[in-house]
C-alpha positions in Angstrom: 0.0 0.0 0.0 1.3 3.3 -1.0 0.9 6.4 1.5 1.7 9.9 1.2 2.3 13.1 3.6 2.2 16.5 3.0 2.9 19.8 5.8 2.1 23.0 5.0 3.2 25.9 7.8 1.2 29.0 7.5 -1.2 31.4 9.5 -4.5 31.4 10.3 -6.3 34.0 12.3 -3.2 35.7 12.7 -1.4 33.0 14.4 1.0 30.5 13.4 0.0 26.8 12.7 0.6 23.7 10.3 -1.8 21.7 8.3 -1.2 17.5 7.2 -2.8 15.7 4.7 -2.2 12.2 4.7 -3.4 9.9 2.0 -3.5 6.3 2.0 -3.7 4.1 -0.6 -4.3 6.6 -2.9 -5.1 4.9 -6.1 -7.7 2.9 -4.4 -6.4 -0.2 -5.1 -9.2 -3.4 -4.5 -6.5 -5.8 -4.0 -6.7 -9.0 -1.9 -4.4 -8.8 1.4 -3.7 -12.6 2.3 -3.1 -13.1 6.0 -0.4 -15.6 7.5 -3.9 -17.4 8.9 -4.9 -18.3 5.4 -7.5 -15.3 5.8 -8.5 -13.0 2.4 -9.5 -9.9 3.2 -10.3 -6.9 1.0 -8.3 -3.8 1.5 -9.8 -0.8 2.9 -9.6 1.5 0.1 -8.9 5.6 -0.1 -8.0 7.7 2.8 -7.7 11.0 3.2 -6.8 12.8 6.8 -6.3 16.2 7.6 -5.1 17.6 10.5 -4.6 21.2 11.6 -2.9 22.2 14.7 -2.1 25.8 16.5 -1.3 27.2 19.3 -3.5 29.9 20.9 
């Protein structure tokens, strides 16, 4: 699976903070994940996360 991160510093409101995207699996790949158990299970797909943190 193939995940990516991006910051970005800037300001907001006047104050200082820093944004993060995070994407997994990006190209939404509909693969089988084959667990040591002899399971199949589907993988979960696209997912996007961003987070956005300042101080106040």
């Amino acid at each position: 699976m193939l995940s990516l991160s991006t910051r970005n510093r800037m300001e907001l409101f006047g104050r200082t903070c820093l944004a993060r995207l995070d994407a997994d699996d990006p190209n939404n790949a509909t693969d089988l994940y084959l667990q040591p158990t002899g399971i199949a299970l589907s993988e979960q797909g696209r997912r996007l996360t961003l987070t956005v943190t300042m101080d106040i």
